[in-house]
GUKOLVO-386020 format. One record per atom (N, C-alpha, C): x, y, z. Coordinates in steps of 0.001 Angstrom, whole numbers, padded with zeros to 6 digits, always signed. Last residue first. Layout:
// GUKOLVO-386020
XYZ...
***
This chain:
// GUKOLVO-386020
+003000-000357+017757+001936-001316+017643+000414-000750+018199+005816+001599+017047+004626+001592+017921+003455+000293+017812+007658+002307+015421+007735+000603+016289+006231+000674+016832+008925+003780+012957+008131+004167+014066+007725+002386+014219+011296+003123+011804+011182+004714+012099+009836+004766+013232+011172+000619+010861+012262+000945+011752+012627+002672+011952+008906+000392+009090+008770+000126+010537+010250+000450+011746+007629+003170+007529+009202+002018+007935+008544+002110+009294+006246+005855+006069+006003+004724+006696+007011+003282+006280+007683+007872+004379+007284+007745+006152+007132+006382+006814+008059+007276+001769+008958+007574+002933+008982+007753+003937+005437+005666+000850+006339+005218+000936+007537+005860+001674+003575+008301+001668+003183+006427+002384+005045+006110+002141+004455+009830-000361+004373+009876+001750+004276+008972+002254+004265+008671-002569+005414+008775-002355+006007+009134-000841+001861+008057-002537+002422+007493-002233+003969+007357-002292+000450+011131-002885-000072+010292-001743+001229+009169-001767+001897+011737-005730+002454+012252-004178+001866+011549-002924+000620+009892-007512+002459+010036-007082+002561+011021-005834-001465+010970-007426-001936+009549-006855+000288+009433-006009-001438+013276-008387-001970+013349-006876-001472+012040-006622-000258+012932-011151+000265+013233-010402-000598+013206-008239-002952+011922-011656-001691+011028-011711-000515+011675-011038-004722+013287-011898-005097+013085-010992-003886+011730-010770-003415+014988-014043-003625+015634-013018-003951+015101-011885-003948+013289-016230-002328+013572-015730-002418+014569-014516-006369+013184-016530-005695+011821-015848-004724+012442-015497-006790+015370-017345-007403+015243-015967-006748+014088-015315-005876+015306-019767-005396+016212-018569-005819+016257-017510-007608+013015-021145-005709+012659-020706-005846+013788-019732-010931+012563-019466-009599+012943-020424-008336+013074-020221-012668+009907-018179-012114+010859-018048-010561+011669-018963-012963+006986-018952-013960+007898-018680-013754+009145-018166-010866+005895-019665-011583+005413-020480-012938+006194-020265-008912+005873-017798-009107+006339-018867-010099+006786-019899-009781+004079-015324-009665+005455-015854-009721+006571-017186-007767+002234-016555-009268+001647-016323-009145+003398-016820-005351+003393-016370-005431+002680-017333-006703+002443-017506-005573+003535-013320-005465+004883-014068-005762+004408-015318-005060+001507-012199-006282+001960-012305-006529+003240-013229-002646+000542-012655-003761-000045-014152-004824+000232-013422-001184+002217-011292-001093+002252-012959-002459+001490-013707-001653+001130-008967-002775+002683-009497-002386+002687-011012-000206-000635-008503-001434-000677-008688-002001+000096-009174+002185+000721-008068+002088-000310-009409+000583-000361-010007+001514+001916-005986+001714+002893-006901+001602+001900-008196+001731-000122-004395+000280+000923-004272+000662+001489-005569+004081-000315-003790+003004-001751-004393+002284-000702-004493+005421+001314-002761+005568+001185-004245+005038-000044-004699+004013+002114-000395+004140+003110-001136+004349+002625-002637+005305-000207+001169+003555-000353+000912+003763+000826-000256+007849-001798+000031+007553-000898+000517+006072-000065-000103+008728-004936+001738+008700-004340+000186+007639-002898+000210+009556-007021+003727+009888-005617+003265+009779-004865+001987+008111-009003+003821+008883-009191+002737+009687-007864+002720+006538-008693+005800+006352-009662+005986+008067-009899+005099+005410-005521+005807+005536-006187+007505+006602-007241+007015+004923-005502+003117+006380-004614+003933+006512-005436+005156+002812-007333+002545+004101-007094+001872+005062-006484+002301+000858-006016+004316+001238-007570+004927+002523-007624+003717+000739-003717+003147+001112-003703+004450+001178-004906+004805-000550-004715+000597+000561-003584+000174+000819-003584+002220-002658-005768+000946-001604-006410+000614-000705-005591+000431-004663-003774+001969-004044-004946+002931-002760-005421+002057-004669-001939-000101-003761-002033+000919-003485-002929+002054-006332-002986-001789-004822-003517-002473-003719-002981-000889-008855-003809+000501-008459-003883-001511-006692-003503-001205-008657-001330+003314-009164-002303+001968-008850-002527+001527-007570+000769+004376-008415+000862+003881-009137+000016+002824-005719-000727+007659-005855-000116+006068-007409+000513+005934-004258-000687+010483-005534-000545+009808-004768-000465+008655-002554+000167+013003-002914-001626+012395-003865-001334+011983-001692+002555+012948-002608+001949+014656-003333+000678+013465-000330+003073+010789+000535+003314+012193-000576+002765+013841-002302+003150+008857-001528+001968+008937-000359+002244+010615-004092+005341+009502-003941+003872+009938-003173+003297+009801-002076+007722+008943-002394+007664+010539-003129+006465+010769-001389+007361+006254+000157+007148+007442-000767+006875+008993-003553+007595+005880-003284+006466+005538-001901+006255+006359-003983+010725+005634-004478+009593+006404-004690+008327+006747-001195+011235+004462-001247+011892+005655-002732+010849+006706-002601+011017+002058-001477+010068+002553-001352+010541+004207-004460+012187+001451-004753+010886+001674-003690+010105+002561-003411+014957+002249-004256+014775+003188-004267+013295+002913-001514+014852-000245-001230+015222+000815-002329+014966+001990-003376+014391-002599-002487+013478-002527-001631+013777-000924-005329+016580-002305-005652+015370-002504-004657+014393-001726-003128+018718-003004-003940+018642-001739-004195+017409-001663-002479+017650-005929-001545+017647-004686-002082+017664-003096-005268+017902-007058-004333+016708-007399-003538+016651-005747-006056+020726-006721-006747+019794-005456-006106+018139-005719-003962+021906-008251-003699+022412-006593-004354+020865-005803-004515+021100-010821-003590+020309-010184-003256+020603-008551-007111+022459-010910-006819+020817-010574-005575+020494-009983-008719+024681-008501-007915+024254-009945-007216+022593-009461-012320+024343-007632-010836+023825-007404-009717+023605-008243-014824+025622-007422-014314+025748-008331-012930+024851-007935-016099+025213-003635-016211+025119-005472-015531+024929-006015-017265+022545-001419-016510+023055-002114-016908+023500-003556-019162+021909+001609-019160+022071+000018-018385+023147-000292-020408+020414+004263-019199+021032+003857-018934+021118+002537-022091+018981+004533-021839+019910+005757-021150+020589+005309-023008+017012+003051-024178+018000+003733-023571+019014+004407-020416+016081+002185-020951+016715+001142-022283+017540+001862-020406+014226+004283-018893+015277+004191-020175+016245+003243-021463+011661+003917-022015+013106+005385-021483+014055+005115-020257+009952+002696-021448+010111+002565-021867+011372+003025-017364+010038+003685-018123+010613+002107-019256+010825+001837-018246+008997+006034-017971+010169+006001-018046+010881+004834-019181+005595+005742-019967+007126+006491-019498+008782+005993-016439+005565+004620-018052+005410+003557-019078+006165+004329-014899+005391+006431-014331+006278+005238-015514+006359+004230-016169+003953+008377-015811+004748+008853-015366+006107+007524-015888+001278+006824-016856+001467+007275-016929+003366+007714-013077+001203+007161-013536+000972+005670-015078+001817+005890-012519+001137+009556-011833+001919+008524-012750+002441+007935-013596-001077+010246-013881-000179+010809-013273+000884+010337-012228-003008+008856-013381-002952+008740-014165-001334+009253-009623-002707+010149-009971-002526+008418-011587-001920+008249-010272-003196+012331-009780-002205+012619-009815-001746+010763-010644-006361+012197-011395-005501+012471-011445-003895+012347-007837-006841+010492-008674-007078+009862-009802-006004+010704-006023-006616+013176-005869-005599+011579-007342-005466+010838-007503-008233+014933-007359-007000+015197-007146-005859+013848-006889-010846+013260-008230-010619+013492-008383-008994+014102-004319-011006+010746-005025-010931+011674-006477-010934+012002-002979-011032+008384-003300-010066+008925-003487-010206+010696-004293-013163+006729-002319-012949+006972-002160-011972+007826-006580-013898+007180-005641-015110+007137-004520-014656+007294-007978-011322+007270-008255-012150+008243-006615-013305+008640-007135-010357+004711-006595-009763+005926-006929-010749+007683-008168-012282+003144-006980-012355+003077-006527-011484+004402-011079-011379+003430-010677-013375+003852-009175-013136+003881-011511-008628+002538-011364-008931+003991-010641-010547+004672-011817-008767+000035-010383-008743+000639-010157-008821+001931-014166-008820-000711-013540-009730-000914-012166-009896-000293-015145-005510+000138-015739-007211+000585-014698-008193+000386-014940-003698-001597-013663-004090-000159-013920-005289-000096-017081-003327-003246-015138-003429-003706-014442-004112-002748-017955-002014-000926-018679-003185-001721-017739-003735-002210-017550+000465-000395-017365-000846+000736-017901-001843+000252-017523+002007-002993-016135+001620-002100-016490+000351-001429-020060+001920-003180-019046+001315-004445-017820+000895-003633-020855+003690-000556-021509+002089-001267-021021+001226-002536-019187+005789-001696-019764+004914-000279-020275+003874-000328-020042+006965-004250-018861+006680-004005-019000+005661-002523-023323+005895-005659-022433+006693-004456-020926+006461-004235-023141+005963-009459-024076+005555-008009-022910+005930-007268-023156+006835-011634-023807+007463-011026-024219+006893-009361-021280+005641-013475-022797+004358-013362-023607+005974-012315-018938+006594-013779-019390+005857-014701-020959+005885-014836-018029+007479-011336-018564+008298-011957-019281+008313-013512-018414+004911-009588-019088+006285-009488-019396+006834-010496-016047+004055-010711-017679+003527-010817-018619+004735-010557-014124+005958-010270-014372+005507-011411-015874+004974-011711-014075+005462-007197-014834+006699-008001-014960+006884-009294-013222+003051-007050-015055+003540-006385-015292+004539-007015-011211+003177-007804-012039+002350-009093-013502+002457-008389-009843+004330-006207-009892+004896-007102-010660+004214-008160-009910+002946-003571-010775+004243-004036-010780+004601-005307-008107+000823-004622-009552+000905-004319-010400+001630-004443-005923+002741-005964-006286+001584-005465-007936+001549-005575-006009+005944-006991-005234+004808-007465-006349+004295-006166-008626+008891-008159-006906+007961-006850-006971+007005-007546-009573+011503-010207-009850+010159-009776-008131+010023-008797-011360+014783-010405-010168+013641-010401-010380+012764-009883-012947+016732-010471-013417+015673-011476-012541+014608-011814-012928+018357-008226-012494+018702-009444-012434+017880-010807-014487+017399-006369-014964+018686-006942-013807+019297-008504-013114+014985-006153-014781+015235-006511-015223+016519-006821-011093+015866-004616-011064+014859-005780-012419+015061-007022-011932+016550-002106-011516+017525-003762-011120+016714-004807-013359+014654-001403-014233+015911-001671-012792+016731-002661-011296+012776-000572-012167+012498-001592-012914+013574-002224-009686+014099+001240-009191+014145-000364-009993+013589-001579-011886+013949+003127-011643+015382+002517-010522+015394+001244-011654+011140+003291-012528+011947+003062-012700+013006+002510-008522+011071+004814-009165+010783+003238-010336+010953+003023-009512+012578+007144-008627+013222+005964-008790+012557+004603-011452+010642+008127-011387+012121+007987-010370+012943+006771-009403+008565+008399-009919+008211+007532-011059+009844+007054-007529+009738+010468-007324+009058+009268-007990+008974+008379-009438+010412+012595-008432+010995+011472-008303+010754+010795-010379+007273+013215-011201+008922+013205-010503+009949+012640-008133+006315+013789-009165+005769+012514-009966+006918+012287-006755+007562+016201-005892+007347+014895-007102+007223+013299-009251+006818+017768-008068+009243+017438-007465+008402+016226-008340+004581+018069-009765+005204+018028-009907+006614+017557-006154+004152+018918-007061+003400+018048-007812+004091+017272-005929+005318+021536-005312+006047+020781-005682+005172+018955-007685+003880+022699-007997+005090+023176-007534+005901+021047-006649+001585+023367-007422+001501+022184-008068+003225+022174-002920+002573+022933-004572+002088+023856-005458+002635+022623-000134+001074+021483-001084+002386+021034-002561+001215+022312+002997+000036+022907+001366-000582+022343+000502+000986+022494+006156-000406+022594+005498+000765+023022+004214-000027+022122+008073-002492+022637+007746-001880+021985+006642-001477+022554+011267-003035+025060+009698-003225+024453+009242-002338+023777+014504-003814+023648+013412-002841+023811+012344-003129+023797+017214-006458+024470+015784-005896+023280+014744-004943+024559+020371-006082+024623+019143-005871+025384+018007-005528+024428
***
C-alpha cells in the first residue's frame, strides 16, 4: 500500500522561507562581527564584500543570477520561485538586520559554531518547503533528490575552494575558525536532511 505524502500549504511556505532565511541572516551578522567568512555562495558574497567594500546583499543576489536557468530546467518552476524568493528574502534581511540589531565583540570560534548552527538550522527549514539559497545549493538538492548524494557533502567540497579564494584576504586563524563553522553548518544539512526521514513536499 503506498502512503500519500503529506503537501506543506503555502501558508506553511511562507513560515518556512521567513525563518529560514532569518536565521541565516543572523549567521551572517556573526559572521560579520567577527570577521569570518561561509562556504558556497554566501561565502564568496562576503569575500567580495570584504574585498571591494560593497554590500553583502547586492554581491549575494548578483552571484545567484546565473543559477537560476539550472533550477528552472532540473528543479522546477515552484523550487526555482521559492529560490528566488529565498534569495531575495536573505538580501532584504542582511540589509535591515544591521539597523535593528548590532552585535559586539564575538569570540570567534563561539560565533564560527553559532554561525554554523543557525545557517544550517535555516537551510534545513528551506530545503524542507522546496527552496535553496542559490549558487551551489540548487545543485547540491537536485544531486540528493535525483542521485542520492548528500546535499551536506557537495556543499562542503565546495566550500574547500571557497575557503582557498578566502585566503587570500583573511588570515590562517580566522580561516580555521570560519572552517570549522562552515564543517558544522554542513554536517546538519548533511544528517538531517534525507528524504526518507522527512517526505513532506
Amino acid at each position: 500500500m503506498q502512503l500519500s505524502v503529506p503537501r506543506h500549504s503555502l501558508l506553511d511556505d511562507a513560515q518556512g522561507l521567513i525563518v529560514g532565511t532569518l536565521l541565516v541572516a543572523i549567521s551572517v551578522q556573526l559572521l560579520s562581527a567577527a570577521g569570518l567568512v561561509t562556504g558556497q555562495i554566501a561565502g564568496l558574497a562576503l569575500v567580495a564584500s570584504y574585498a571591494s567594500g560593497w554590500s553583502f546583499g547586492a554581491v549575494f543576489f548578483a552571484l545567484n543570477l546565473p543559477f537560476y536557468l539550472l533550477a528552472l530546467r532540473r528543479m522546477g518552476r515552484a523550487f526555482t520561485l521559492k529560490t528566488l524568493a529565498a534569495v531575495g528574502l536573505l538580501s532584504l534581511f542582511t540589509e535591515t538586520l544591521p539597523h535593528v540589531m548590532s552585535l559586539g565583540p564575538v569570540q570567534p570560534l563561539a560565533a564560527a559554531i553559532l554561525a554554523g548552527v543557525t545557517a544550517g538550522a535555516g537551510l534545513l527549514a528551506l530545503f524542507r518547503h522546496g527552496a535553496s539559497l542559490g549558487g551551489v545549493g540548487i545543485v547540491a538538492v537536485w544531486l540528493q533528490d535525483r542521485h542520492g548524494i548528500r546535499a551536506g557533502w557537495v556543499q562542503l567540497g565546495f566550500d574547500a575552494a571557497v575557503f582557498a579564494l578566502a585566503a587570500a584576504v583573511i588570515a590562517p586563524l580566522t580561516l580555521l575558525w570560519s572552517l570549522i563553522g562552515a564543517v558544522v553548518l554542513n554536517v546538519i544539512i548533511a544528517t538531517n536532511h534525507r528524504r526518507d526521514r522527512y517526505i513532506a513536499r
